[in-house]
LUMTIBA-570191 format. One line per 8 residues: number of its first residue (from 1); their letters; for each residue y, z, x of C-alpha. Coordinates in steps of 0.05 Angstrom, whole numbers, plus 5000, padded with zeros to 4 digits. Each point is the difference from the previous one (the first is absolute). Layout:
NUM) A) Y:Z:X  ...
***
This chain:
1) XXXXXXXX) 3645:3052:5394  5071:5014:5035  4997:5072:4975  4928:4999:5043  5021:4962:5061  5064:5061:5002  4952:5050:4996  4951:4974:5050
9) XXXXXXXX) 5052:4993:5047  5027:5070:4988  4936:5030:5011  4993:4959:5070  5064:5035:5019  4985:5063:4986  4936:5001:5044  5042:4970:5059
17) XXXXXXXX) 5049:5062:4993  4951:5061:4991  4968:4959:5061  5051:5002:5035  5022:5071:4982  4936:5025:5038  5010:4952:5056  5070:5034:5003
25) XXXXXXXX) 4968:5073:5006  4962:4980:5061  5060:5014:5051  4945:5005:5064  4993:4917:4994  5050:4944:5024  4960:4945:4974  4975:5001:4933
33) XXXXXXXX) 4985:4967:4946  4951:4975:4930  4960:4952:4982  4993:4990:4916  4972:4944:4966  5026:4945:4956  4999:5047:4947  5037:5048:5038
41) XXXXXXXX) 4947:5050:5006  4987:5035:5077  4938:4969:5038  4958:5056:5041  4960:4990:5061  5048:4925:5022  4988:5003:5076  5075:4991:5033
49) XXXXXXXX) 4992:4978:5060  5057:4989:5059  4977:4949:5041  5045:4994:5051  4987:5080:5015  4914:4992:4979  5010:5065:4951  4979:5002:4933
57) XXXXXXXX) 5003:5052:4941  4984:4990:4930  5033:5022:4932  4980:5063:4958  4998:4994:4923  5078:4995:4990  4994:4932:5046  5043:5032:5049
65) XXXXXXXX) 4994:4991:5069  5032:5038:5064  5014:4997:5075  5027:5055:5046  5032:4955:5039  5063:4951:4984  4963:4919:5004  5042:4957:5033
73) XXXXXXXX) 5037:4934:4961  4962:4946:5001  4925:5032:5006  4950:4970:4959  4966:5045:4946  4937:4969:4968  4990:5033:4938  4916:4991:4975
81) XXXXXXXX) 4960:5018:4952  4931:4965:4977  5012:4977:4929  5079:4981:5012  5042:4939:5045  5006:5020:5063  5074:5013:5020  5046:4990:5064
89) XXXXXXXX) 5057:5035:4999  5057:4997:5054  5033:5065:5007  5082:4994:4986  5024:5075:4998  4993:5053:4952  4937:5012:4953  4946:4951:4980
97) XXXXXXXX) 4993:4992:4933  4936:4947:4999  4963:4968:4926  4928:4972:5015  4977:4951:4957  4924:4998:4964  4956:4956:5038  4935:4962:4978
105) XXXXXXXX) 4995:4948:5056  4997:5019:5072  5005:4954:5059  5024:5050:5051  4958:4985:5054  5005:4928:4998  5062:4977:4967  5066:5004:5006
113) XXXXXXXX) 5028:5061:4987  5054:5054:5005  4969:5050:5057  5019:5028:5068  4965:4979:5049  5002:5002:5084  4991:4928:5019  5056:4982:4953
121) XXXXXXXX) 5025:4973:4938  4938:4973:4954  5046:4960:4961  5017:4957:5057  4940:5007:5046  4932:4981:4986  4974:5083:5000  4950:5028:4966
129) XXXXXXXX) 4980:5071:4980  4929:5043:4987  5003:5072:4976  4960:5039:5047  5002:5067:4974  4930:5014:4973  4969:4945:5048  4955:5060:5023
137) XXXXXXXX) 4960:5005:4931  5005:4935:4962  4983:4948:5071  4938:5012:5053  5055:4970:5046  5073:4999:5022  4992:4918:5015  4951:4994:4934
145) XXXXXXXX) 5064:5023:4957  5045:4944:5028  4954:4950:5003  5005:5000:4918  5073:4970:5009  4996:4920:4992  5004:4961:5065  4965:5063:5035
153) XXXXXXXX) 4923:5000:5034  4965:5041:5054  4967:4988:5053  4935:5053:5026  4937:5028:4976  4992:5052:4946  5044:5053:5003  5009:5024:5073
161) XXXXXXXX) 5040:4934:5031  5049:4963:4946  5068:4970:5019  5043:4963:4962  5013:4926:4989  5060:4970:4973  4997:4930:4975  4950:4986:5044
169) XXXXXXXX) 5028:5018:5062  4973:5074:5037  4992:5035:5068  5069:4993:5048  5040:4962:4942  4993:5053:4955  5048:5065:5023  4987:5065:4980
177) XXXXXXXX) 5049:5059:4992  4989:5069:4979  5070:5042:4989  5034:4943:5040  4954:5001:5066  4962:4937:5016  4922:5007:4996  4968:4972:5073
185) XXXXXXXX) 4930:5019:4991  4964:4935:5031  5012:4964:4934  4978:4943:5030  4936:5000:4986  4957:4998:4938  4951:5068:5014  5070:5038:5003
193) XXXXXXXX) 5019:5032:4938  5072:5020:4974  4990:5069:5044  5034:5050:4943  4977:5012:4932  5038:5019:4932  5018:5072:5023  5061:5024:4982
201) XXXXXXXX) 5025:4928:4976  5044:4986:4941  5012:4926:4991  4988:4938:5044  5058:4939:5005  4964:4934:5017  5042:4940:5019  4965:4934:4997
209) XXXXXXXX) 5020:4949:5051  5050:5016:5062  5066:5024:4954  5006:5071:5030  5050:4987:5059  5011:5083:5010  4932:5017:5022  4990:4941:5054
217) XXXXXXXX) 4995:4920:4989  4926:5011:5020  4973:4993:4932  4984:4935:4990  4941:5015:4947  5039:5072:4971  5015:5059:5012  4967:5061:4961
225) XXXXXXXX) 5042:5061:5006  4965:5073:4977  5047:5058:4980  4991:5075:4993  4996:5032:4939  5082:5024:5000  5024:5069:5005  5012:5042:4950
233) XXXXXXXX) 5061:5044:4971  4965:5056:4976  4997:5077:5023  4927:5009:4963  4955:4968:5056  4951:4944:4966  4938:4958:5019  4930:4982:4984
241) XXXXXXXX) 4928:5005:5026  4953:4941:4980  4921:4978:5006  4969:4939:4996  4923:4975:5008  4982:4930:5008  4931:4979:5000  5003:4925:5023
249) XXXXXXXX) 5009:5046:5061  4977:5068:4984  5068:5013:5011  5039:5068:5007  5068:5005:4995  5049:5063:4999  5083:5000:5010  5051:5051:4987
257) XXXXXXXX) 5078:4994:4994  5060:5047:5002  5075:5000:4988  5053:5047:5012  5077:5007:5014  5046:5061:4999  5079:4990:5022  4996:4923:5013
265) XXXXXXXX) 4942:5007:5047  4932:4958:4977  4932:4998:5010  4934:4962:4994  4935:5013:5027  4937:4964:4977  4921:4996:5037  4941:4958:4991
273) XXXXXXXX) 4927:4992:5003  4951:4950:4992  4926:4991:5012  4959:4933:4980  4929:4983:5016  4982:4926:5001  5014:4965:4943  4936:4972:4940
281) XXXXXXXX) 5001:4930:4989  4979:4971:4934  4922:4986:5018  5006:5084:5005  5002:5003:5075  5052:5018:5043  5035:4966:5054  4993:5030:5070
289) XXXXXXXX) 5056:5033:5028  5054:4993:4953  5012:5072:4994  5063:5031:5027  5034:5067:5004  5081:5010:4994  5039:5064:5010  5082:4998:4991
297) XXXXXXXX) 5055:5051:5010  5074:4977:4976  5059:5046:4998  5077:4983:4988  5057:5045:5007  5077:4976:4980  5062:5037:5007  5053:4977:4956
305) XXXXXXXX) 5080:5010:4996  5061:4972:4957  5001:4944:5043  4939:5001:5050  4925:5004:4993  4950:5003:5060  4920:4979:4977  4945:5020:5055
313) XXXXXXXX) 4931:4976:4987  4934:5005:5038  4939:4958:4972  4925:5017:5039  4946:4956:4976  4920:5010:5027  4953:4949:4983  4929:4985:5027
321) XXXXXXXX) 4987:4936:4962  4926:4960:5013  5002:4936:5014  4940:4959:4947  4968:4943:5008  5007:4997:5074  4944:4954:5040  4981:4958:5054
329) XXXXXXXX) 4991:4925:4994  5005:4946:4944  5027:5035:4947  4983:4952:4951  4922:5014:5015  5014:5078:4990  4946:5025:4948  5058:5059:4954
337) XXXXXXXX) 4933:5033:4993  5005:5017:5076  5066:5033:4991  4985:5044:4933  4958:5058:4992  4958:5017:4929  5031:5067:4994  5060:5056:5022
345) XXXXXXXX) 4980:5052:5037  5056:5062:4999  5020:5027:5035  4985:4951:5065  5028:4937:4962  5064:5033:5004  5006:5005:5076  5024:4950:5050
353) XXXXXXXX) 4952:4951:5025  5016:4932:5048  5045:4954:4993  5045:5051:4978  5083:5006:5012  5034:5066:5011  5073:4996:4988  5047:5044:5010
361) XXXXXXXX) 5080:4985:4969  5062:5047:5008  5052:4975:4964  5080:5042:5011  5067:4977:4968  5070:5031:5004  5052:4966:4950  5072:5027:5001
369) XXXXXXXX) 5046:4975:4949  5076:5010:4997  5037:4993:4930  5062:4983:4973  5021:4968:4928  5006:4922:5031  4943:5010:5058  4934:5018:5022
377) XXXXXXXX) 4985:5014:5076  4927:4995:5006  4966:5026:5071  4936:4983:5013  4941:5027:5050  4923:4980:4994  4939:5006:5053  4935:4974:4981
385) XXXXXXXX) 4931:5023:5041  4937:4966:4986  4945:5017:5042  4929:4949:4978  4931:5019:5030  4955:4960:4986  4925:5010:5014  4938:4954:5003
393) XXXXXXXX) 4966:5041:5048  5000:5075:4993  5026:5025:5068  5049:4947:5028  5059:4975:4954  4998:4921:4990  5080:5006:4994  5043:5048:5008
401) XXXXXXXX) 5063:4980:4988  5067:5053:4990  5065:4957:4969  5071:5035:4994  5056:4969:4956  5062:5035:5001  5065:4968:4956  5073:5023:5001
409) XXXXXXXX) 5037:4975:4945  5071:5004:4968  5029:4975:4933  5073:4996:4967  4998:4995:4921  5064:4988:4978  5030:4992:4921  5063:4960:4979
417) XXXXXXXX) 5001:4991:4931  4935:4950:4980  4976:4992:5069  4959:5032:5041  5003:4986:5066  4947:5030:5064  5004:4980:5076  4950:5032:5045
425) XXXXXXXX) 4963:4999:5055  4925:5012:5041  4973:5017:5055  4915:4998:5008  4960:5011:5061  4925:4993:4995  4957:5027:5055  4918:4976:5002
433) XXXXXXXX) 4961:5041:5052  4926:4999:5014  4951:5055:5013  4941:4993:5045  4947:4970:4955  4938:4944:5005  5050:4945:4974  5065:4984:4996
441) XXXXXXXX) 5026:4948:4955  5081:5003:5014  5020:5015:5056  5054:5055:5011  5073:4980:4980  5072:5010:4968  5061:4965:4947  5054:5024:4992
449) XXXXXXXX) 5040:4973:4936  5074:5001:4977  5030:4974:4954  5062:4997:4957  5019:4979:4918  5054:4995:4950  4979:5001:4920  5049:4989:4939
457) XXXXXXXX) 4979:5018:4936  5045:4985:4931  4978:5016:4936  5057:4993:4938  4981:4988:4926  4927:4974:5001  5018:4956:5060  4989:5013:5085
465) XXXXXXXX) 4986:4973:5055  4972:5021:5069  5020:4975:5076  4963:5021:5063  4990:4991:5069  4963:5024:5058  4996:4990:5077  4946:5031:5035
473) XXXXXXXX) 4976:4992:5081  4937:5024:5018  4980:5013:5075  4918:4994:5010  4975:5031:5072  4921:5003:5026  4994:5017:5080  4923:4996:4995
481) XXXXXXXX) 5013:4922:4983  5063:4991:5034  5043:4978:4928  5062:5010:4982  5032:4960:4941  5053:5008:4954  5005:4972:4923  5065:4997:4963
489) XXXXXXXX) 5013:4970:4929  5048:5012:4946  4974:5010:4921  5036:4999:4943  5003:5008:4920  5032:4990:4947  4994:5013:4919  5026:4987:4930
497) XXXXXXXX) 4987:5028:4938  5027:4995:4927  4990:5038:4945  5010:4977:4926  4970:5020:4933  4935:5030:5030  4995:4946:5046  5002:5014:5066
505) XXXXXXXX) 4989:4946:5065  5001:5011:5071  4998:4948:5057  4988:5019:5069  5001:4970:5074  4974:5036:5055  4989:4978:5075  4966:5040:5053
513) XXXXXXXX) 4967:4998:5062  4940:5034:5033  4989:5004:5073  4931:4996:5033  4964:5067:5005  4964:5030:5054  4935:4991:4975  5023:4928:4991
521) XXXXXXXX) 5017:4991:5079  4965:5046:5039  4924:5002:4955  4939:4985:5042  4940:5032:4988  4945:5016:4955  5030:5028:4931  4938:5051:4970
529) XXXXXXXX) 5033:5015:4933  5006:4924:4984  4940:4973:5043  5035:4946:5032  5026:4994:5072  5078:4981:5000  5035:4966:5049  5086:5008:4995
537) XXXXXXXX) 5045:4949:5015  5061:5014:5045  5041:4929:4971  5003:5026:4928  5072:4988:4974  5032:5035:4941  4984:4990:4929  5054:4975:4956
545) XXXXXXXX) 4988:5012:4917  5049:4972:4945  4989:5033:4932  5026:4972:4931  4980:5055:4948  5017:4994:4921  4995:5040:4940  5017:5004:4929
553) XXXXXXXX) 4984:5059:4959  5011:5008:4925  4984:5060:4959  5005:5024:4919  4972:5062:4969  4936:4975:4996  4993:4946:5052  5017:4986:5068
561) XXXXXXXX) 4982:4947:5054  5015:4983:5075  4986:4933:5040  5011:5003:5075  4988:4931:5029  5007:4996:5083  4996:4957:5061  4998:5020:5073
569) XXXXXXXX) 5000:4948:5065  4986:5029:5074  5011:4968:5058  4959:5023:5065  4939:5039:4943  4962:5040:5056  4929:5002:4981  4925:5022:5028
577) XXXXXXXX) 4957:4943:5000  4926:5004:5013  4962:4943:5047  4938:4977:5020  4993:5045:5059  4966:5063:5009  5006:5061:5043  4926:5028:5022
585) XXXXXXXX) 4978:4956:4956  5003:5038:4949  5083:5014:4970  5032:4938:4987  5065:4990:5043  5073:4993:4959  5061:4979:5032  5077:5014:4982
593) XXXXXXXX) 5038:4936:4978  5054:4969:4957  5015:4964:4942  5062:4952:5000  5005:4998:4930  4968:5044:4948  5006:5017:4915  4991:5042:4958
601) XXXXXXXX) 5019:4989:4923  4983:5024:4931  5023:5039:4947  4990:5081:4961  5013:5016:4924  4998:5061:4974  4993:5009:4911  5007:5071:4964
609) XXXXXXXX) 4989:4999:4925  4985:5063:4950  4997:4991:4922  5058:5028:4959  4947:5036:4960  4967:5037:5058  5057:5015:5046  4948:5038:5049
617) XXXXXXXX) 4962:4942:5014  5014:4959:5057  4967:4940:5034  5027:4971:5065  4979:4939:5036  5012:4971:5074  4996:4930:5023  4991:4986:5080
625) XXXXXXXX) 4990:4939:5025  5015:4972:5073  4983:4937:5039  5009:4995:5074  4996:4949:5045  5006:4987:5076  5032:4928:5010  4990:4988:5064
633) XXXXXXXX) 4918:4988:4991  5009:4988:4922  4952:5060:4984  5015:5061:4958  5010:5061:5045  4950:5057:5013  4985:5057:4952  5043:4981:4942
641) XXXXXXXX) 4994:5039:4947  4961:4974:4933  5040:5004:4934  4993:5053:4963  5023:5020:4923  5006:5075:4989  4992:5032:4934  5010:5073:4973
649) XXXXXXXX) 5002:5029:4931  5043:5078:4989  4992:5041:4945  5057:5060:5004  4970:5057:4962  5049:5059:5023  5044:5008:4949  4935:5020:4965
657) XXXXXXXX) 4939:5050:5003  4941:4952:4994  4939:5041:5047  5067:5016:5049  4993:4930:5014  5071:4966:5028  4978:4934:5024  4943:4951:4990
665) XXXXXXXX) 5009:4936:5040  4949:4939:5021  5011:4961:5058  4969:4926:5012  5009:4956:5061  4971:4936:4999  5008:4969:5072  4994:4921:5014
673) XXXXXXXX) 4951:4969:5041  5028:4974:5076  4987:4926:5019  5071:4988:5036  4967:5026:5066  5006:4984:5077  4953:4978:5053  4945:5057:5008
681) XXXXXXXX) 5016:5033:4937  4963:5005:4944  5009:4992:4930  4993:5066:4940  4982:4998:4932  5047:5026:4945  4994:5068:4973  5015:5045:4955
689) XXXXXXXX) 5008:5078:5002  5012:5045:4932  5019:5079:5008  5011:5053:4954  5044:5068:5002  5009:5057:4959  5063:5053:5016  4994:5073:4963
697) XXXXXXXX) 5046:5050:4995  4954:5060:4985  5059:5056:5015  5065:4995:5015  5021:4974:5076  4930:4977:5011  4974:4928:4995  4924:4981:4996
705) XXXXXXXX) 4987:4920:5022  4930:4972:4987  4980:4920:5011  4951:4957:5011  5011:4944:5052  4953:4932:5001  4981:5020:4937  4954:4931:5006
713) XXXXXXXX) 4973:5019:5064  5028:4923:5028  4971:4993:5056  5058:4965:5043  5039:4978:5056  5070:4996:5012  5023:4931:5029  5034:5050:5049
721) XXXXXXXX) 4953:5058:5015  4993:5001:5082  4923:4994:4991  4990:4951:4955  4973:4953:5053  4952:5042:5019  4931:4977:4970  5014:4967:4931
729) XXXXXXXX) 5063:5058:4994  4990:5080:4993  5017:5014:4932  5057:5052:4981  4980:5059:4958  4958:5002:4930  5011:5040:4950  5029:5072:4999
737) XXXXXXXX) 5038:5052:4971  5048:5044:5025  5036:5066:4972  5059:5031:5032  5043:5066:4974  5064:5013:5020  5042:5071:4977  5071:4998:5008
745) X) 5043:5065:5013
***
């Protein structure tokens, strides 16, 4: 046995050194390294990716890995592979000599784990993470991929308008950020979607609750923050073209992507195209304008040095999205069978009909970053345009409505020893202008935000800790009403974690505030997308949240588990509220007001089990349940989302040739029904939803995804769907199936 144990770990050694012999012979690279196995032996294809510098390059069959340039101390590199741990490393000098371990059990995107990301450390915030890399061919939707995360919902109809809802809470209290520049695409409403889709995406950081401090104290529901799919280090230029067809929507889909860099300078350039008719319901006919079109151009260019890097992006985003279910009158006495139609009819069911939205989004960002071995400068430039149409006649525009948001920002990272320490500051200015149009529903006006914050991170043998604090003041200016107001608040967070024997616990306190916006203030008119007129209130006051957030994750070879119980109290809970007046008789009148005291409580678990004897088999379940309430009238508060249990079963086939089969996985959702609801709300029925996917590998670098969704053909409504109090509730899609190809180059 010792004679074994010596020859084992001779044989280790001698891998590391002929390794490291060829890592030796490759004189053009600075930074290098290998990444072997517990055995010793080199792992190909581990993605190494440098976060603080968003480049990635992956190893070749000897597990080495290269880059031209010489990484400063202290960068993260986050070494992944699907199959092993996922590993952090920070960069002390020299090469990088990294072991992944074998891994059964994965709870990446919601559990505590080692991993880079941009709105902080996971280990003492409350973040979590969703690969978005082949989002195009395995999800009809960018916001239908998240939404599988516990604690996440949507809100829209069918495919075309989806946004995100964290925990209950949607709209202005969740922020949006794509490559660090805040989303302001009239997110207050409900018939607004998210306004980008999965192009050119990577990976999605989601922070639950108001704990990001960096990115603005606005975020008293979460803050959802989209990154690029990184650069890459490699003189061979790479990308993909993909398909997909959906027919809940007779959908067409098409997206191509490609990388290149030659002497430090990068690029990406990716485009879109979509095209959906109106979606079929599960009695076979098919909802009136629900159809949409999208068409999306992305391209990023970086320039990087020893010790600088400048990233330039430019995002355009086209959509012409219909706007179902829209009528006049008691919705309630709406007969569906007034807004459907008994068949499709292509090509004219794929063009724009009234209600319909044109938007138009333009998104630019310029980060410079200056590095050294103990700091990080960090630069920041963003402008935002979205430009809404939106149509119920076909000549005259009901709004027209043009919003600018630029932001200046700047950030110090600094190192000293286990801490990590970043003080910053913002600058936002937010500019709401109105075309001439039938209607006008805000009137034309300005913020401008700034605001300043100190974190402190600390992290030392399976213990840390997080401190942070922000002060913003926020300037709010409308000459067609004669306002001017200013809100100021501080937030705050802070975070512990320990780490012990596969245990790992995290507590968190977060405080933020939210200031009124100008749809909040200023509304008064007659709202077509939602049917209602709304009437603004110019006393609103800010909204103050206070988070408690814990979780406890343990894992084994075989078994793993997460609980994540929270509370959250705000003071000053602005909310819509419907009453018992009409305008025209005919759209019922909503006013603006507040909520002294309001709560929202309750609890996620997450379970990940697969047999010893089948290590390719998989079965993950999700537990979401929330309760919230609104003290002041001792009523739960409006559109709470039912409870839900989500279900899905993997089968990994490709380390085998079974039909060119790699993956085989079932998916079941079984949704609660709603009876916690408020004063002209109604009640939904529980649910449940089961899909099914195949993923082939015919040839090499192409991938084949076939799946059936509603295989049941449920007919249901979300407790959230933005029509579902319109007759007895329009039904989301029935059943269909969907095929997508992607080849990679």
């Amino acid at each position: 046995m010792f004679l074994e144990s010596v020859q084992n770990v001779f044989k280790m050694k001698l891998k590391l050194i002929l390794i490291s012999f060829f890592i030796s012979c490759m004189v053009f690279s600075q930074t290098s390294g290998v990444v072997i196995n517990l055995e010793g032996d080199p792992i190909e294809n581990v993605s190494v990716y440098i976060a603080d510098q968003d480049i990635i390059t992956y190893t070749n069959y000897l597990g080495q890995f290269s880059f031209s340039n010489t990484i400063p101390e202290n960068s993260f590199f986050e070494f992944k592979k699907y199959g092993y741990s996922t590993k952090l490393h920070k960069h002390t000098g020299g090469k990088i000599n990294i072991t992944l371990q074998k891994l059964h059990v994965e709870l990446d995107e919601v559990g505590i784990v080692e991993q880079s990301n941009k709105l902080g450390d996971s280990k003492v915030l409350s973040i979590e993470t969703k690969s978005l890399k082949n989002n195009f061919i395995t999800s009809s939707s960018l916001v239908e991929s998240i939404n599988k995360l516990p604690g996440i919902n949507t809100i829209g109809s069918g495919l075309g308008i989806q946004k995100i809802v964290i925990r209950g809470l949607s709209g202005l209290r969740v922020v949006s950020y794509l490559n660090g520049m805040k989303v302001n695409n009239q997110q207050w409403a409900n018939d607004h979607g998210i306004g980008f889709t999965d192009l050119g995406l990577s990976e999605v950081e989601l922070i639950k609750g108001a704990s990001s401090l960096m990115y603005g104290g606005e975020a008293v529901g979460g803050l959802v923050f989209f990154k690029d799919s990184p650069f890459i280090e490699s003189k061979i230029p790479s990308g993909y073209i993909a398909t997909k067809f959906d027919n809940s929507h007779f959908m067409f889909g098409n997206q191509f992507g490609f990388k290149w860099s030659i002497n430090n300078f990068f690029i990406n350039l990716y485009g879109q195209y979509d095209l959906a008719a109106d979606y079929r319901m599960p009695n076979n006919t098919y909802l009136f304008n629900s159809r949409f079109r999208n068409k999306g151009l992305k391209f990023s260019i970086a320039k990087r040095t020893d010790n600088t890097q400048s990233i330039f992006r430019y995002q355009n985003n086209v959509d012409e999205v219909g706007v179902p279910a829209h009528a006049h009158g008691d919705l309630s006495e709406i007969d569906i069978n007034d807004l459907s139609s008994s068949e499709l009819i292509l090509p004219d069911d794929y063009e724009a009909t009234r209600p319909t939205q044109f938007i138009s989004n333009h998104l630019f960002t310029l980060e410079n970053t200056i590095f050294n071995n103990q700091s990080k400068y960090t630069f920041f430039l963003g402008h935002f345009i979205n430009h809404l149409q939106e149509y119920e006649k076909w000549t005259v525009p009901g709004f027209d409505i043009k919003t600018n948001n630029s932001i200046a920002r700047f950030n110090l990272k600094k190192f000293k020893d286990n801490f990590t320490f970043n003080v910053g500051s913002s600058f936002e200015y937010l500019d709401n202008k109105n075309s001439e149009a039938t209607d006008t529903l805000t009137p034309d006006a300005n913020s401008k935000d700034i605001g300043f914050y100190s974190i402190l991170d600390f992290i030392n043998n399976g213990v840390g800790f997080n401190l942070g604090v922000r002060f913003d003041h926020k300037n709010v200016e409308s000459n067609d009403v004669n306002f001017e107001n200013s809100y100021s608040s501080f937030s705050s967070s802070a975070g512990f974690f320990i780490e012990k024997n596969n245990h790992i616990s995290r507590l968190t306190y977060s405080s933020s505030f939210r200031s009124p916006h100008f749809s909040e203030l200023f509304s008064y008119g007659l709202h077509h997308g939602t049917m209602r007129f709304e009437i603004g209130n110019l006393d609103l006051k800010n909204e103050k949240s206070h988070q408690f957030d814990f979780k406890h994750q343990w894992s084994s070879q075989h078994f793993a588990f997460v609980v994540n119980p929270f509370f959250q109290y705000i003071n000053n809970f602005i909310s819509i509220n419907p009453t018992n007046d009409f305008y025209n008789n005919t759209y019922r009148i909503y006013n603006y007001e507040q909520f002294k005291d309001v709560i929202l409580y309750g609890f996620e678990a997450n379970i990940h089990y697969h047999p010893h004897v089948l290590h390719n088999l998989h079965f993950e379940q999700s537990y979401s349940f929330l309760n919230a309430r609104n003290l002041d009238q001792d009523v739960y508060l409006t559109l709470t989302p039912a409870n839900k249990i989500k279900s899905s079963i993997n089968l990994d086939l490709k380390q085998y040739s079974i039909l060119k089969i790699s993956n085989i996985s079932l998916y079941h959702m079984f949704v609660f029904n709603q009876n916690n609801v408020s004063l002209y709300e109604s009640p939904s029925d529980s649910y449940n939803l089961l899909n099914f996917e195949l993923v082939f590998n015919p040839f090499k670098n192409m991938t084949i995804v076939s799946g059936i969704k509603n295989i049941l053909n449920k007919e249901y409504v979300p407790h959230l769907s933005r029509i579902k109090e319109v007759g007895a509730g329009v039904p989301e899609p029935g059943r269909s199936f969907n095929i997508s190809v992607k080849y990679d180059f």
